[in-house]
VODO-198553 format. One record per residue (C-alpha): x, y, z; chain; residue number from 1; residue in one letter. Coordinates in nm, 4 decimals, always signed. Example, Ala and Ser with C-alpha at 12.3 -4.5 7.8 and 13.67 -1.06 7.14 Angstrom:
VODO-198553
+----------+----------+----------+--------+-----+--------+
|       xx |       yy |       zz | chaine | num | residu |
+----------+----------+----------+--------+-----+--------+
|  +1.2300 |  -0.4500 |  +0.7800 |      A |   1 |      A |
|  +1.3670 |  -0.1060 |  +0.7140 |      A |   2 |      S |
+----------+----------+----------+--------+-----+--------+
***
This chain:
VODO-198553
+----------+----------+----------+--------+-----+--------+
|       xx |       yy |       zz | chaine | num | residu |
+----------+----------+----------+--------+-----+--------+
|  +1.2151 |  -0.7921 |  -0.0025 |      A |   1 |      X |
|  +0.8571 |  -0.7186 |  +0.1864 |      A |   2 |      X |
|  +0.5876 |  -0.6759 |  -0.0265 |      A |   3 |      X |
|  +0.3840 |  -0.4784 |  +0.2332 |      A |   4 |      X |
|  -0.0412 |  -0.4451 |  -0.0287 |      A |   5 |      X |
|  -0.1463 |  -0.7585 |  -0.2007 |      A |   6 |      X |
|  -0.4534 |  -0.8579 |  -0.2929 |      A |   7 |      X |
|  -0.3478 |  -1.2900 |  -0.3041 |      A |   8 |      X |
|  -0.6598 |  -1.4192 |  -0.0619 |      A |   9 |      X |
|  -0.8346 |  -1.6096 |  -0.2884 |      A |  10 |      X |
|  -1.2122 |  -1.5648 |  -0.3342 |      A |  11 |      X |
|  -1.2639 |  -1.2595 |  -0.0782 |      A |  12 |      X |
|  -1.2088 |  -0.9439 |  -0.3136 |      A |  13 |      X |
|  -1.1226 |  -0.8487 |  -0.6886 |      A |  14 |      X |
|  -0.7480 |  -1.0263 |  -0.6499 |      A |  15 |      X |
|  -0.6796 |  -1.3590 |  -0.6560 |      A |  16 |      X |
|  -0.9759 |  -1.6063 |  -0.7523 |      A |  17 |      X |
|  -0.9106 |  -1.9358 |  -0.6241 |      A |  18 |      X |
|  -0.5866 |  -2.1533 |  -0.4818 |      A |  19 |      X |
|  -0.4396 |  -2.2255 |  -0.8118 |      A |  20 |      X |
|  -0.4519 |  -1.8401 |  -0.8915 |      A |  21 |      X |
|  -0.2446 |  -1.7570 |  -0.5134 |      A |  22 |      X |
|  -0.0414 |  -2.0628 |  -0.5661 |      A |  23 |      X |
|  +0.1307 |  -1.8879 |  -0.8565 |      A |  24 |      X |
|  +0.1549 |  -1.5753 |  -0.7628 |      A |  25 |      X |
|  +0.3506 |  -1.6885 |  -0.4179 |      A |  26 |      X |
|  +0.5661 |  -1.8939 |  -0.6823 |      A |  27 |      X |
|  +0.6101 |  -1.5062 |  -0.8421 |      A |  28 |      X |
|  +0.6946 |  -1.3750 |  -0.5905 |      A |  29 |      X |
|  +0.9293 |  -1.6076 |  -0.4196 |      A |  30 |      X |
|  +1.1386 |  -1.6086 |  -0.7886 |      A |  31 |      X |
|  +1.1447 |  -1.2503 |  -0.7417 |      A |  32 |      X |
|  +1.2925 |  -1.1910 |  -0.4407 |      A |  33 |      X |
|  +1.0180 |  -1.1168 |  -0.2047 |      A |  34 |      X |
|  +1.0282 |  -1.3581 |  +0.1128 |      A |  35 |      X |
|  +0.7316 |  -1.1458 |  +0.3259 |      A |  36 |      X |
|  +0.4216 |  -1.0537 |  +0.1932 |      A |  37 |      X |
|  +0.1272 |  -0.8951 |  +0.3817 |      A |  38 |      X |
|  -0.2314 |  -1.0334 |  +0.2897 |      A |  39 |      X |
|  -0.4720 |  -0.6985 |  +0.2912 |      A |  40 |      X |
|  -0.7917 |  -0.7794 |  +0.1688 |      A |  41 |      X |
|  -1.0454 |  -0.5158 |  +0.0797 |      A |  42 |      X |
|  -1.2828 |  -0.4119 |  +0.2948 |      A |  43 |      X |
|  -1.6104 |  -0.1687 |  +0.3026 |      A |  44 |      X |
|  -1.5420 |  -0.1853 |  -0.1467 |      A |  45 |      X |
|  -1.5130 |  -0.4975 |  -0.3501 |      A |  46 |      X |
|  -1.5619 |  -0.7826 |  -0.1014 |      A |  47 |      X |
|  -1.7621 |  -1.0978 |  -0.1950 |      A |  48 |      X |
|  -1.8766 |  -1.1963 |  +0.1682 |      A |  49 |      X |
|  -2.0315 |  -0.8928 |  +0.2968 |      A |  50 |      X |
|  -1.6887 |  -0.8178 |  +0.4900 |      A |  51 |      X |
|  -1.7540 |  -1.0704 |  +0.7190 |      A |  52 |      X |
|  -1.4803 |  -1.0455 |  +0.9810 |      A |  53 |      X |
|  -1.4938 |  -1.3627 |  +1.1089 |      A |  54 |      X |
|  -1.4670 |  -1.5435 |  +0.8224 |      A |  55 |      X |
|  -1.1693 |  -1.3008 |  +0.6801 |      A |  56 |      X |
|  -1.0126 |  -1.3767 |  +1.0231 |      A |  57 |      X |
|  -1.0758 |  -1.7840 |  +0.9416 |      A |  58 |      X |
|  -0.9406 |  -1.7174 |  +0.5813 |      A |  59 |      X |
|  -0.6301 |  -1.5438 |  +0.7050 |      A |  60 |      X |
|  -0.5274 |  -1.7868 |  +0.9626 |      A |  61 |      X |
|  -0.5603 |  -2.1233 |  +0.7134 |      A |  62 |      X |
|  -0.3325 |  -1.8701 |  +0.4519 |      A |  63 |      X |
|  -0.0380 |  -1.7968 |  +0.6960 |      A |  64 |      X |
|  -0.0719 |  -2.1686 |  +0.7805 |      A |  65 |      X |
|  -0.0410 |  -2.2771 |  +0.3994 |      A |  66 |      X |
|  +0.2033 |  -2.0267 |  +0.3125 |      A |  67 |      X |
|  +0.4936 |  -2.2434 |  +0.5081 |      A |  68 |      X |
|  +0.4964 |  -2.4048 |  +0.2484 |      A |  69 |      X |
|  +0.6540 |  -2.1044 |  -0.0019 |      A |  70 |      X |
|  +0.9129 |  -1.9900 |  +0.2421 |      A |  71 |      X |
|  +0.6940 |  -1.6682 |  +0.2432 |      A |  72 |      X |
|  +0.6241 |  -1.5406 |  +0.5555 |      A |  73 |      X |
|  +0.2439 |  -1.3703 |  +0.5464 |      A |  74 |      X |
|  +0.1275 |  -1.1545 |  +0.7729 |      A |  75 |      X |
|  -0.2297 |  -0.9880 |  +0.8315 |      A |  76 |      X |
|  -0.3145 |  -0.6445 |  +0.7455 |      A |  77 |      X |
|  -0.6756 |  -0.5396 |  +0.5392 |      A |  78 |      X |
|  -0.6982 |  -0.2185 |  +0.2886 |      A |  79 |      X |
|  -0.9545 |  -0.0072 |  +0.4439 |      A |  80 |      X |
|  -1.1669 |  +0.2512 |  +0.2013 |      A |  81 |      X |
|  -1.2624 |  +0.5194 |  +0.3781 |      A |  82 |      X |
|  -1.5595 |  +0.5973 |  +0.5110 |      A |  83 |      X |
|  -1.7380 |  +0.8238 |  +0.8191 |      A |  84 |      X |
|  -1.6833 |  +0.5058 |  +1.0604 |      A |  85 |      X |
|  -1.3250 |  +0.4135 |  +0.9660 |      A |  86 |      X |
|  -1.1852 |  +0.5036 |  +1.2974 |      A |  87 |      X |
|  -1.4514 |  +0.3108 |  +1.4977 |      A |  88 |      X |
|  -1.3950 |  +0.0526 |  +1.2574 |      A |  89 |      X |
|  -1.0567 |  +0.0218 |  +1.2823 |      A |  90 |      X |
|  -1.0634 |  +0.0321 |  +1.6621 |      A |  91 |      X |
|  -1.3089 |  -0.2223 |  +1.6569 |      A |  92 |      X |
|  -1.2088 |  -0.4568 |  +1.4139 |      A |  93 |      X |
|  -0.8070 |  -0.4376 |  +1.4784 |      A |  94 |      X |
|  -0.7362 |  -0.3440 |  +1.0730 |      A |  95 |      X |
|  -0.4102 |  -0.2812 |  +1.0948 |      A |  96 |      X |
|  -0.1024 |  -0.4156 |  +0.9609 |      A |  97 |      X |
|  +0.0593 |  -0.7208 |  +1.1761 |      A |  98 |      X |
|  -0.1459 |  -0.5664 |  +1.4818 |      A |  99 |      X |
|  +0.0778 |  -0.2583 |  +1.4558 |      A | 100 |      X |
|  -0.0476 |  +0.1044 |  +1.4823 |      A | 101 |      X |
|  -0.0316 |  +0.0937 |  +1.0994 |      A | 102 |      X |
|  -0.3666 |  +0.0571 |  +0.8657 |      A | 103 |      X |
|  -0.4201 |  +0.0938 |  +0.4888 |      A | 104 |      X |
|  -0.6513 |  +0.3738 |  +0.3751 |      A | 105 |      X |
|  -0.7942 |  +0.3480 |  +0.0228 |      A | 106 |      X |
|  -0.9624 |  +0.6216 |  -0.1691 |      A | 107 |      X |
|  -1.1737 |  +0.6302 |  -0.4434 |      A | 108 |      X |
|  -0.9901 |  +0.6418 |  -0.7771 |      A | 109 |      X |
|  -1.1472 |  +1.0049 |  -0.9016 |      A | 110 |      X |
|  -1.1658 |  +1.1842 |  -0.5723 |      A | 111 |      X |
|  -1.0739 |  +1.2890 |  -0.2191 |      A | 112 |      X |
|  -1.2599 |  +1.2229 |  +0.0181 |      A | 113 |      X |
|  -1.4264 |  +1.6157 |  +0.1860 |      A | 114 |      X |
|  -1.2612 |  +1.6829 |  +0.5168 |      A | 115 |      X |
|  -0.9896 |  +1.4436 |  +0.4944 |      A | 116 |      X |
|  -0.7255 |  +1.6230 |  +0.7306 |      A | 117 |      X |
|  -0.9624 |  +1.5778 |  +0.9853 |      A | 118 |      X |
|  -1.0529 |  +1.2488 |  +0.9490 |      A | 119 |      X |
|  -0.7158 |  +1.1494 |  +0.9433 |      A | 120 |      X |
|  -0.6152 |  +1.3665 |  +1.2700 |      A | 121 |      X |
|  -0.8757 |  +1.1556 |  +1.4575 |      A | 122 |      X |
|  -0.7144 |  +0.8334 |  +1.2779 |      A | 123 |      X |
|  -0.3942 |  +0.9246 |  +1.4571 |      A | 124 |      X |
|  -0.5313 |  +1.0896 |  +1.7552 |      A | 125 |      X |
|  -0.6385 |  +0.7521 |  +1.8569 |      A | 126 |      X |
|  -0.2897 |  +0.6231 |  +1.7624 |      A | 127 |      X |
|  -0.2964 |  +0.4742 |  +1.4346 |      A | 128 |      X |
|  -0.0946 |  +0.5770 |  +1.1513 |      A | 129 |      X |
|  -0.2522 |  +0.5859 |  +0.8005 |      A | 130 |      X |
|  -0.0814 |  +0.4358 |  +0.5286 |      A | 131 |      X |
|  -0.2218 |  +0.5844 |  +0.1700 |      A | 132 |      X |
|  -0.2663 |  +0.3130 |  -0.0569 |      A | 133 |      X |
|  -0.1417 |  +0.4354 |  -0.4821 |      A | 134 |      X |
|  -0.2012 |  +0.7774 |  -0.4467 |      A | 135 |      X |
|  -0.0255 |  +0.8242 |  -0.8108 |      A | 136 |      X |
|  -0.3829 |  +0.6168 |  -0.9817 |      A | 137 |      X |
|  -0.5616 |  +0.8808 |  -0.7904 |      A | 138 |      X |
|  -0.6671 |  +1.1797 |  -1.0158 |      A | 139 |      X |
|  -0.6885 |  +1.4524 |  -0.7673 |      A | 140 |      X |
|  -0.3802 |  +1.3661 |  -0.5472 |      A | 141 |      X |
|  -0.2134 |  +1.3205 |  -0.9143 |      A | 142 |      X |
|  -0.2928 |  +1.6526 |  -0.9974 |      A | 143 |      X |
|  -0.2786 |  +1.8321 |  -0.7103 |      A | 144 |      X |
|  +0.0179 |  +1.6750 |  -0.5294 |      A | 145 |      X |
|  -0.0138 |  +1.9806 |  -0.2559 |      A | 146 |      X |
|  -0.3113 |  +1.7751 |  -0.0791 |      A | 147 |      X |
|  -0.0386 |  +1.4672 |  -0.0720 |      A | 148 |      X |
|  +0.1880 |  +1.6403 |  +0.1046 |      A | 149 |      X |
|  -0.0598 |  +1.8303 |  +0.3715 |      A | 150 |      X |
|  -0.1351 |  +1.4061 |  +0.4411 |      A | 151 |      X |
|  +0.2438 |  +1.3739 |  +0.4993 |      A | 152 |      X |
|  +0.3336 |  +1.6740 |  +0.6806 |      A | 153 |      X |
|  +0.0756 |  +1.5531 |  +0.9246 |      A | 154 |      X |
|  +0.2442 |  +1.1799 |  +1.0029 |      A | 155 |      X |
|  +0.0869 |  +1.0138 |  +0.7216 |      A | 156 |      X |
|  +0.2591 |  +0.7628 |  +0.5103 |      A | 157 |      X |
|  +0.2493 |  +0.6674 |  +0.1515 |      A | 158 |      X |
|  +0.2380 |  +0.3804 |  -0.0567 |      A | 159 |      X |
|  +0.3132 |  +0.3593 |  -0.4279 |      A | 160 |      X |
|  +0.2518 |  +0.0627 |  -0.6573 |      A | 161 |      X |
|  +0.5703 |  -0.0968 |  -0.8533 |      A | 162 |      X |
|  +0.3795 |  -0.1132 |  -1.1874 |      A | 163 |      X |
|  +0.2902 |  +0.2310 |  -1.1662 |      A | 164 |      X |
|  +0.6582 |  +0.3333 |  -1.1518 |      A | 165 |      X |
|  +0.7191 |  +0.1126 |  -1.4929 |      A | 166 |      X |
|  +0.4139 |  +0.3248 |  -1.6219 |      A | 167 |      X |
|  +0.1947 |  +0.0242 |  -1.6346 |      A | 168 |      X |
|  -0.1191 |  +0.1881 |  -1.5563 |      A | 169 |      X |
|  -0.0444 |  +0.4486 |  -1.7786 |      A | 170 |      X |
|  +0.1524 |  +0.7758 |  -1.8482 |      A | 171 |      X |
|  -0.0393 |  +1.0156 |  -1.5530 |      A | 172 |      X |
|  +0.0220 |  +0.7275 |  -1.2842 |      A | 173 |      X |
|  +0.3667 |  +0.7275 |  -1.4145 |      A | 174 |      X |
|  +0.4283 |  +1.0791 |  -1.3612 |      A | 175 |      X |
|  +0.2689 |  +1.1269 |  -1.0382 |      A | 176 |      X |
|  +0.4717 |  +0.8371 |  -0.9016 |      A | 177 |      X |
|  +0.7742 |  +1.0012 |  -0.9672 |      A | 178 |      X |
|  +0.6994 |  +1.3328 |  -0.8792 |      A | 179 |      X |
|  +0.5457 |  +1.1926 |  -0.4911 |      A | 180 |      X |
|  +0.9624 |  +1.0131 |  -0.5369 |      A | 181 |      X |
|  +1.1091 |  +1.3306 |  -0.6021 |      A | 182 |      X |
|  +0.9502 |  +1.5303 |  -0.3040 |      A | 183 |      X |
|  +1.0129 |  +1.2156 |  -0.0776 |      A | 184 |      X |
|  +0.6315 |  +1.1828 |  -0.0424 |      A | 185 |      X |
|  +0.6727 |  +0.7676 |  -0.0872 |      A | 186 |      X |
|  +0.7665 |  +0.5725 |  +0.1722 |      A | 187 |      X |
|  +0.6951 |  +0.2460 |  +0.0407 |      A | 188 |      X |
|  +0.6514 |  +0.0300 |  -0.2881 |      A | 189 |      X |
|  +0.3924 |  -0.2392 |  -0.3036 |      A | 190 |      X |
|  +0.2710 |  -0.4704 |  -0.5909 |      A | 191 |      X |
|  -0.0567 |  -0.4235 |  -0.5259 |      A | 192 |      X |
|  -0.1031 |  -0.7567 |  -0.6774 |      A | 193 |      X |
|  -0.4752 |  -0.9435 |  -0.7787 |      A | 194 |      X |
|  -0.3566 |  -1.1772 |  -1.0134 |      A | 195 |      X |
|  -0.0993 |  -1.4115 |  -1.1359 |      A | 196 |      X |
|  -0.0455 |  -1.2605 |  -1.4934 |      A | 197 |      X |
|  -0.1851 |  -0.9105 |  -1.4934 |      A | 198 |      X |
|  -0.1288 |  -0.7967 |  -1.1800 |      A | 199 |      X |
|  +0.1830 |  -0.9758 |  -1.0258 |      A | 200 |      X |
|  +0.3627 |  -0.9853 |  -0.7155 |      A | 201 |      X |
|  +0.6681 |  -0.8481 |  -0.8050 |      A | 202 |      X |
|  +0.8810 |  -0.5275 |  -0.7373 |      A | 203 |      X |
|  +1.2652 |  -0.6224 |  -0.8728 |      A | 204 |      X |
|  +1.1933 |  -0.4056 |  -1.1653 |      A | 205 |      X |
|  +1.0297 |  -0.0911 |  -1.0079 |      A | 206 |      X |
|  +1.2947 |  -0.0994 |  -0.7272 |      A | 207 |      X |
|  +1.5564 |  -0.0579 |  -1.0214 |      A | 208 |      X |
|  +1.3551 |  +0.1877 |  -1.1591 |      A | 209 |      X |
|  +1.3244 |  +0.3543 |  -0.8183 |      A | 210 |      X |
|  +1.6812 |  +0.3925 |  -0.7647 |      A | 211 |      X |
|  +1.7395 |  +0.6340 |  -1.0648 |      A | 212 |      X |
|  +1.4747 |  +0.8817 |  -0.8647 |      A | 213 |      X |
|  +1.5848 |  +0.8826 |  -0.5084 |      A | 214 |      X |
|  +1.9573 |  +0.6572 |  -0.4740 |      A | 215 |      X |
|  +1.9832 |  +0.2952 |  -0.4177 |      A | 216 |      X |
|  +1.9605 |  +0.3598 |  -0.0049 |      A | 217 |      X |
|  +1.6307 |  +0.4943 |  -0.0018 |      A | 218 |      X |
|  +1.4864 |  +0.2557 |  -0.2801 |      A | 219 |      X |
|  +1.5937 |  -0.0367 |  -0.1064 |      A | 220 |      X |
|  +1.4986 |  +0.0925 |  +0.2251 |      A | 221 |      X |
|  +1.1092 |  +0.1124 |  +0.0350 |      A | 222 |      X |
|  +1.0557 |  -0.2608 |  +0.0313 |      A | 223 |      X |
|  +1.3353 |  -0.3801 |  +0.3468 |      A | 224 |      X |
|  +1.3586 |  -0.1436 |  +0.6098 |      A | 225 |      X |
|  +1.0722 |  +0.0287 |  +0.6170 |      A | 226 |      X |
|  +0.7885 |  -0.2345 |  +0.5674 |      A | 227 |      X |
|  +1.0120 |  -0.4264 |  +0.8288 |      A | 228 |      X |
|  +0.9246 |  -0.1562 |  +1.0777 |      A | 229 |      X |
|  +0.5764 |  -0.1144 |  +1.0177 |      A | 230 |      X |
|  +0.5555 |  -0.4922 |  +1.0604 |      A | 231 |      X |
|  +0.7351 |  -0.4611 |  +1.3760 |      A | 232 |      X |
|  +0.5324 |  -0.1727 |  +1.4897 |      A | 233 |      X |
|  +0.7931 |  +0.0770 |  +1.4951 |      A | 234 |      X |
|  +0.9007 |  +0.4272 |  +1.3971 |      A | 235 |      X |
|  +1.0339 |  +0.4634 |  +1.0220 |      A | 236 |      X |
|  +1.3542 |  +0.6110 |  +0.9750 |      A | 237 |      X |
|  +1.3508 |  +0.9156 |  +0.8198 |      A | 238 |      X |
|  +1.5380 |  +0.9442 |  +0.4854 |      A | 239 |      X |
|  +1.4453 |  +1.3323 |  +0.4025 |      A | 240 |      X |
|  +1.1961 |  +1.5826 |  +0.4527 |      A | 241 |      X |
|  +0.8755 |  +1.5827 |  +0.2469 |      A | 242 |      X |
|  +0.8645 |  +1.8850 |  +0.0153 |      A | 243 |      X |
|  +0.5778 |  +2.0608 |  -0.1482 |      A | 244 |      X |
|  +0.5729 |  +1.9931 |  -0.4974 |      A | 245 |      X |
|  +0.3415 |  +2.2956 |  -0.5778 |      A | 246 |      X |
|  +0.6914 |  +2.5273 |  -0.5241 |      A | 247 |      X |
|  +0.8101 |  +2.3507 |  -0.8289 |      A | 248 |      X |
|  +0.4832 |  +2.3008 |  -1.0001 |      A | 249 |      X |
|  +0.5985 |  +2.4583 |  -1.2749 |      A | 250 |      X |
|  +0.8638 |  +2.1625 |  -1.4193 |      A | 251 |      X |
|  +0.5275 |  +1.9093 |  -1.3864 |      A | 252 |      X |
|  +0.2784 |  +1.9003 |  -1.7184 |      A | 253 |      X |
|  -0.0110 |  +1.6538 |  -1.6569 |      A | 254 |      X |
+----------+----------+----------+--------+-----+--------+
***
């Protein structure tokens, strides 16, 4: 499996907070199944060295080099919150995933960002594709699922986090996860991971889960095929059409 968002850089953001701390989540992860993992450190929220590029860039370069030693193969990527200058920033500072056209967008847990569709038609009018990062622990995409699927319709892609799937972060999470399944807004499940016993590297368990929503094809194809693609800078395949949940809003109580 790919685990495409994890937080396992140790001492540059909230995840992991030294060596010993990475060390055992790679050991996680490799135990669960997962044999590529992309390293996407915050940036613009949460860093502890002023997002210093060049040092990230250091960092990075002395973790792919380490992470032989795991038979985990690691690849770049960063998990961009957005901002007015994310598109010169992401030109600028090459933020995407493996040097693809691909980039992690972040929003802020309790809101959506004013003027969004247009921010993210000049994200992809220079040629990048934004990938939302847990739109289910979002409260507004949560409970208006329509503003999801605008982001989608567009060309946008959407990540979802494994323990929100198990309900891990709580009943709404839970539900929003599997109504984004349901209306094939999801296109990939992450870990999301920060830490070695809270926050793991693993996604066995939601992929399980996963398959009772939307069929063992498409599950798998959330953590193989698809992150494989990104990471090889190429188009998804297409499993089925996004839908817009708000024709079936009434079946969903928040």
């Amino acid at each position: 499996m790919i685990d495409l968002h994890t937080h396992m850089l140790p001492d540059w953001d909230d995840g992991a907070k030294d060596w010993e701390e990475t060390l055992a989540m790679a050991r996680a992860a490799k135990k669960d199944g997962i044999g590529k993992i992309c390293l996407t450190p915050h940036l613009y929220r949460l860093t502890k060295h002023g997002d210093d590029l060049g040092l990230l860039e250091k960092r990075i370069a002395e973790f792919k080099s380490w992470g032989e030693r795991f038979q985990i193969e690691f690849f770049r990527g960063t998990e961009v919150y957005i901002n007015d200058q994310i598109v010169e920033n992401i030109k600028k500072n090459n933020l995407t995933v493996n040097n693809s056209s691909y980039v992690f967008v972040e929003f802020p847990a309790d809101g959506v960002t004013a003027g969004v569709r247009d921010l993210f038609y000049r994200i992809m009018l220079e040629g990048y594709i934004p990938i939302i990062s847990h739109p289910e622990r979002n409260i507004v995409f949560a409970r208006r699922p329509q503003l999801l699927f605008d982001l989608v319709s567009m060309g946008a892609l959407v990540q979802v986090t494994a323990k929100s799937i198990l309900g891990e972060f709580g009943r709404e999470p839970r539900q929003a996860a599997r109504v984004f399944l349901k209306h094939n807004l999801v296109h990939l499940i992450a870990s999301d991971a920060h830490d070695p016993k809270n926050r793991p590297p693993l996604l066995r368990r939601a992929v399980n889960r996963t398959m009772k929503i939307v069929g063992r094809e498409k599950a798998l194809a959330m953590v193989t095929i698809i992150p494989q693609a990104i990471l090889d800078n190429q188009v998804i395949p297409e499993y089925h059409d996004p839908v817009n949940p708000e024709k079936m809003k009434w079946r969903f109580r928040f």
